[in-house]
Each structure stands twice: as C-alpha cells, then as structure tokens.
C-alpha positions as CSV (number, residue, x, y, z in Angstrom):
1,X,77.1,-48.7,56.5
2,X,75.8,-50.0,53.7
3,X,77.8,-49.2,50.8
4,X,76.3,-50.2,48.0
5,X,73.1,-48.2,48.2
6,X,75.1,-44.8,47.3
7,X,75.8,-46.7,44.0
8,X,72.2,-47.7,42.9
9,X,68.9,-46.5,42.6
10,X,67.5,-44.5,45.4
11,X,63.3,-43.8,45.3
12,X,61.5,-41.6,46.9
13,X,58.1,-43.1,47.2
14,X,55.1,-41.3,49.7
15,X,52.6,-43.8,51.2
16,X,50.4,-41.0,51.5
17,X,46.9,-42.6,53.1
18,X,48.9,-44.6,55.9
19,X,50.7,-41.6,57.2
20,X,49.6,-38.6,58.7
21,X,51.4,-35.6,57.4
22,X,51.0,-31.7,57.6
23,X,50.3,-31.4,54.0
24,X,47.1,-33.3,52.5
25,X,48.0,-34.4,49.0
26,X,45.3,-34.4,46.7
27,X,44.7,-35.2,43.1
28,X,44.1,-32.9,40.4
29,X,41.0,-33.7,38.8
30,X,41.1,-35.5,36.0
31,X,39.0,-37.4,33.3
32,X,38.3,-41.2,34.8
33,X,40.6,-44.1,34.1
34,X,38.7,-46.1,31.1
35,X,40.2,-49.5,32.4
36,X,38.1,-52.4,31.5
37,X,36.6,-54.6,34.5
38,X,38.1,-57.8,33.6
39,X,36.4,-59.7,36.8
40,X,33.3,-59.4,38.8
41,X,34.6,-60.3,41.8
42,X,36.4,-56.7,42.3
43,X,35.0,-53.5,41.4
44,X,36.2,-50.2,41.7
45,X,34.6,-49.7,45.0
46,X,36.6,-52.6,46.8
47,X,40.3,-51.5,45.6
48,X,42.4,-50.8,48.2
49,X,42.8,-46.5,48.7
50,X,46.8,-47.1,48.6
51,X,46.6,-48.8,44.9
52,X,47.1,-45.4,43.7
53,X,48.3,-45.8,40.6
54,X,44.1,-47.1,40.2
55,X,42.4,-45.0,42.6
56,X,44.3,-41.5,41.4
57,X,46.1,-42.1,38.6
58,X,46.7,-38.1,38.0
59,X,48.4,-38.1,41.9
60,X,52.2,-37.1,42.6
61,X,52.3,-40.8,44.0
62,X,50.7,-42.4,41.1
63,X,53.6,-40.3,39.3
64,X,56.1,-41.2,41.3
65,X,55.4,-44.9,40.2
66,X,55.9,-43.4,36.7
67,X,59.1,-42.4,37.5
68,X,60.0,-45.6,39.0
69,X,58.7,-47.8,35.8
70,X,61.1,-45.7,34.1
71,X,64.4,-46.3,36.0
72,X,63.8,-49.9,35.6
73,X,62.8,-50.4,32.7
74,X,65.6,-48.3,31.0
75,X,68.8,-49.0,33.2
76,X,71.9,-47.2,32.5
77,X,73.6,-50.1,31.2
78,X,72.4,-53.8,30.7
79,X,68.9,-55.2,29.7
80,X,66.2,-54.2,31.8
81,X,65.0,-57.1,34.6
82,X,61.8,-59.3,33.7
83,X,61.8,-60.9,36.6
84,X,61.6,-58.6,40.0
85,X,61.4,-59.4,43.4
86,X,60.3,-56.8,45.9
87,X,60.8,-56.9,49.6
88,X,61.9,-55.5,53.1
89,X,64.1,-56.4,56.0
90,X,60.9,-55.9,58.7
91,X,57.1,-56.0,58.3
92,X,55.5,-52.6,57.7
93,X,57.4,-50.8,55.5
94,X,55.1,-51.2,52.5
95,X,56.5,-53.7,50.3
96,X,53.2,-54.9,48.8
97,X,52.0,-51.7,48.6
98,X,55.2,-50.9,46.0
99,X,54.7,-54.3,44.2
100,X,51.1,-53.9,43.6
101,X,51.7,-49.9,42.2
102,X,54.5,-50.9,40.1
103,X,52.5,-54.1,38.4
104,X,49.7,-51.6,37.9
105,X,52.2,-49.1,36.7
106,X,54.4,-51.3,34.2
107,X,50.8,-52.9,33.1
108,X,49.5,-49.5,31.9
109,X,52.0,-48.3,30.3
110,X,53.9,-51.1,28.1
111,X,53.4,-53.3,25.6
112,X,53.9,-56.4,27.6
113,X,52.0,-58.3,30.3
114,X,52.9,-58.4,33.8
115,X,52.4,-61.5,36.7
116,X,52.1,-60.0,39.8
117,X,52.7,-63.0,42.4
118,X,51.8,-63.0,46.3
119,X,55.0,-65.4,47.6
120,X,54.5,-63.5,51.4
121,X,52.2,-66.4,52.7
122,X,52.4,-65.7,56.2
123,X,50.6,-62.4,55.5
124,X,49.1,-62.6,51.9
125,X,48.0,-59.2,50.8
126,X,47.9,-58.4,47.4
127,X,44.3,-59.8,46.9
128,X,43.2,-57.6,49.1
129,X,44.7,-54.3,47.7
130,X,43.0,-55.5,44.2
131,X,39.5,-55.6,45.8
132,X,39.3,-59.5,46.1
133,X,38.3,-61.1,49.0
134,X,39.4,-64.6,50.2
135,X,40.7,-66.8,47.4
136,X,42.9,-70.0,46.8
137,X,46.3,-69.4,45.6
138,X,50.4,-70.2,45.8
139,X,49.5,-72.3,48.9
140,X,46.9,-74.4,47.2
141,X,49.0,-75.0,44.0
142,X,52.4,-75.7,45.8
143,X,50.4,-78.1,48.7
144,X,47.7,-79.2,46.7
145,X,48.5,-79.4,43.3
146,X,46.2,-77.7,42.3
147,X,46.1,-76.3,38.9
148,X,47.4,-73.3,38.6
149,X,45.8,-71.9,36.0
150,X,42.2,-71.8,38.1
151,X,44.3,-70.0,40.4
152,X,44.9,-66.6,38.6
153,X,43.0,-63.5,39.3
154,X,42.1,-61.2,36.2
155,X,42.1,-57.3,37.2
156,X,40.3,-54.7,36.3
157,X,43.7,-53.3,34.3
158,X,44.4,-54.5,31.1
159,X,47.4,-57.0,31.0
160,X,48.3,-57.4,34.5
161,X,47.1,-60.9,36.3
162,X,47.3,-62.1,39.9
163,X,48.6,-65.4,41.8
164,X,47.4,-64.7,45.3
165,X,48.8,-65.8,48.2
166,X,46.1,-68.5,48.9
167,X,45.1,-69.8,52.4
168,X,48.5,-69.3,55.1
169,X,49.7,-72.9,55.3
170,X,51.5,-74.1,58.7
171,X,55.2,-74.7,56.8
172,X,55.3,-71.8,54.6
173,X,59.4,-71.4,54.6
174,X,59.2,-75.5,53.6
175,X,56.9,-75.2,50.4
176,X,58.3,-71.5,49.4
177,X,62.1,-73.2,49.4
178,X,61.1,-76.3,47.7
179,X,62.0,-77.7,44.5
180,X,58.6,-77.3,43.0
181,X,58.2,-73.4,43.7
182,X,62.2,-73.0,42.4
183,X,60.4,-74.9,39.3
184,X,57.4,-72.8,39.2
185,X,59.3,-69.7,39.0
186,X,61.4,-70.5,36.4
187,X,58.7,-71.7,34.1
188,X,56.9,-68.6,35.1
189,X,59.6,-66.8,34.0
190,X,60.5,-68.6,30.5
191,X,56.7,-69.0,29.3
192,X,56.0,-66.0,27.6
193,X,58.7,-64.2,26.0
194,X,56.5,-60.9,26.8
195,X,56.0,-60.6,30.2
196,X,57.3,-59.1,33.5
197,X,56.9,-61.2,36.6
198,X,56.7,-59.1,39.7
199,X,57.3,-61.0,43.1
200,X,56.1,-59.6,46.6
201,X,58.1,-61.3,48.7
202,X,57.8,-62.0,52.8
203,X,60.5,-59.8,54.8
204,X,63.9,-61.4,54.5
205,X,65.2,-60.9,57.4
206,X,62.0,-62.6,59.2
207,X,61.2,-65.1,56.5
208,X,64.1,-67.2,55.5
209,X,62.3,-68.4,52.1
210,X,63.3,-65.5,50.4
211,X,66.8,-66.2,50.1
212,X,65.7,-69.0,48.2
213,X,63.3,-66.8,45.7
214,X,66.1,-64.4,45.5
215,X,68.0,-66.8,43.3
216,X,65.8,-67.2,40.7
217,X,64.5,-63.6,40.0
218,X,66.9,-61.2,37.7
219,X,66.2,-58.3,39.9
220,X,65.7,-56.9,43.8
221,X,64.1,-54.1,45.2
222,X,64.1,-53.4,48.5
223,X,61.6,-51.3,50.4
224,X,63.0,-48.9,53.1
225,X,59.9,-47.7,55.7
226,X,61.9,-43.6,55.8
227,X,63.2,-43.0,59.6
228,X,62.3,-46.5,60.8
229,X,64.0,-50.1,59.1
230,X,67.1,-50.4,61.0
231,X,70.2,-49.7,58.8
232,X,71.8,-52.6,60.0
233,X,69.3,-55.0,59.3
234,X,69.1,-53.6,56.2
235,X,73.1,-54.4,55.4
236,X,72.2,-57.6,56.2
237,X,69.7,-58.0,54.5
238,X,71.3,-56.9,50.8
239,X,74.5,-59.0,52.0
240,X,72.1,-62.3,52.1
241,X,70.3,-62.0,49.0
242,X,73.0,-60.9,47.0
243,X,74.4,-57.6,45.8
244,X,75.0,-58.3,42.4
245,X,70.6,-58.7,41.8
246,X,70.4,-55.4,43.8
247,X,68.4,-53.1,41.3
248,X,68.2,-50.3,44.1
249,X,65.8,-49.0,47.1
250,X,62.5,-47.3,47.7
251,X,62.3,-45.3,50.2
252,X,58.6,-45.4,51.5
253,X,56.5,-42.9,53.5
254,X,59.2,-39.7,52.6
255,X,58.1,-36.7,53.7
256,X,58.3,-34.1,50.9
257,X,59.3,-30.6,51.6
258,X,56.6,-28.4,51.6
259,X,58.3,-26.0,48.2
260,X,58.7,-29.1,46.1
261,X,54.8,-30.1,46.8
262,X,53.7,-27.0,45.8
263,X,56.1,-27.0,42.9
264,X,54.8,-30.6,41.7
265,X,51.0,-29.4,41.9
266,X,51.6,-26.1,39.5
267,X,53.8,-29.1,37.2
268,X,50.5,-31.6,37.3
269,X,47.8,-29.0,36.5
270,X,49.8,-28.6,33.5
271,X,50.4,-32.1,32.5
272,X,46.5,-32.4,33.2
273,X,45.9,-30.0,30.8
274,X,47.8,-30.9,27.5
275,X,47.4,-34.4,28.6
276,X,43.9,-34.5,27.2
277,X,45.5,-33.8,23.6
C-alpha cells in the first residue's frame, strides 16, 4: 500500500484526446486566447492537441489545470514550491503532458515567470507539444558546453520559456547525474527570485537519473496513468525519491462519471458568460 498518498494531494486530471471514452468533451465556445507569438518557429497550427490549457483554454481539462495551479501554489501550510519535478514510475502515463499544461497554466495566470525544462532525454518531448520541431538543448549544453542561453525556446505564452531536451545522447543517466547538471539546477533555481522551474523528468523507475534531480527540486509530482501504473511500482517509486518532497499525485486519463460532466458543462457556459465582464 502506499500510505502516504491518502495524506497528500490527489488530481483528477482527463487526457481526453489520447483516450477513447463514451462521452466526447468539447469546449464551450469562447472568445480566442490573445497570447502573443513570441517565436516564429511555432505557430498555433503546430501545438500539440493535448496542450490544452493553449488549444481550449475554456475546456473542463484546461480547468482542471486551474485547479491544479491552485493546490500548489496555495498549500495548506508552508511556502508554496518554486522548484517542481514532475514524473512517473513507467512510460505512458502522461507526465509531459501534465508538465507542459501546468507551465502553461502557472504562466498565465501569475505574476511570475516559469522555466519549463525537458530533463527526459531518452524521449525528449516537450518541444514537440509547443509546436517546435528538432532543436539543440540539455544534451548540447551538459556535453557540449554549449551556451545555454542560445538554447532556450520562447513560446507563444507570455512568461513561460523552454530548455528542450536537445539531441538523445548515448550516456544520458551519466550527464543527467553529473556534477554540472546538479550545478545547473541550482543556479537555475537561485537566478531569478521570480520564477518557477518546472522539471519533466524521465520515469524513475526506468531512468535512474532522476533520483539524482529529485534532490535538488523543492517539490514532486507524480503522474499515475488511472487503472494501469502498477501500485507497487509506484511505492517504490515515492520510497526512492523521497517522501518528504512528495507534493501529491495526478491521476491521468480518469474517467468522469457521466452526471458530474454534464454538471461541469451547465457550470462552464456560466463562467463563459460573466467571464467576458
């Protein structure tokens, strides 16, 4: 069992477009999102369907991301985490599609800026959901030296920057548990006293590097694919990287009952509404 989920944040998040379900959600209709392009390389067109909290910002998921800004930016007790590390125990249950929502999410809707980092080199995908096609990244600037500042990616939302994966190297659990990356997030983190750093992280119980990023972020999430990550992976998973940085768990691709989903539509064509002032 794994105990210590009962005692933190549980999420229900819906990967709607990579799961077929009974019920089609669709977005009320709503004004378009007056985001300035900040690069040429991605357009509108080229963002991935599951950045939702772009593509259909007035969606129940989009929403739900809402929700989820919330919970961690206003904890019950403490000071809220500026540095966050988001990952699963097995491939496929949607951790870059959380990271990349939430960066979009927190980006929109505070004052600060957000860093949204691609550490999963093995299978870099965060570019990718942002509408960018190959590019030189992490891997470049941990191997190469190169600088890292000709490495970040501006996006089409205000505030919120990339650090892409970069091209897969052939010792990526060597470069990601070296000194230098240990250095790099730490002066990623103290740089700027107004800005969140979001880590999307390769799955720990397949990548032993993250152990090693774990210990330099403030905070975990975990991402739980609903009805398929094995529970005992899972225990093992929280139990290496530490319960203590254990902000809580999003549970991805949840079915919602079919009397809530109705409920939540009547609820958004009313926020729609007095939303426009």
């Amino acid at each position: 069992m794994i105990k210590i989920v009962k005692n933190s944040l549980i999420f229900m998040a819906v990967e709607k477009y990579n799961k077929e379900n009974n019920i089609k959600s669709k977005e009320p209709a709503g004004p378009p999102q007056k985001s300035k392009a900040l690069s040429t390389r991605a357009s509108m067109e080229n963002i991935d369907k599951n950045l939702v909290s772009i593509k259909k910002p007035y969606s129940m998921e989009a929403d739900l991301f809402k929700v989820l800004r919330g919970k961690i930016l206003f904890p019950v007790s403490g000071n809220p985490p500026r540095s966050i590390l988001v990952t699963s125990a097995v491939p496929g249950d949607g951790k870059s599609f959380i990271a990349s929502n939430l960066a979009v999410n927190m980006a929109q809707n505070i004052d600060e800026t957000v860093l949204l980092v691609d550490c999963d080199l093995r299978q870099p995908r965060i570019h990718k959901n942002f509408g960018f096609n190959s590019v030189k990244g992490l891997s470049e600037h941990l191997s190469n030296h190169t600088r890292l500042g000709d490495l970040l990616l501006k996006t089409m939302v205000d505030k919120l920057t990339l650090l892409p994966a970069g091209k897969p190297p052939a010792n990526p659990s060597e470069i990601l548990s070296s000194a230098k990356m240990a250095d790099l997030i730490d002066d990623l983190k103290s740089r700027y006293d107004n800005r969140y750093l979001i880590i999307d992280s390769p799955p720990s119980c397949m990548a032993p590097e993250t152990s090693a990023i774990a210990k330099r972020v403030d905070g975990i999430i975990v991402v739980i694919k609903c009805g398929s990550t094995p529970l005992d992976l899972l225990d093992e998973m929280i139990n290496n990287l530490g319960k203590e940085k254990f902000i809580g768990a999003v549970i991805n691709q949840y079915d919602m009952p079919t009397s809530r989903y109705y409920g939540y539509r009547r609820y958004s064509k009313y926020y729609k509404k007095y939303s426009k002032g």
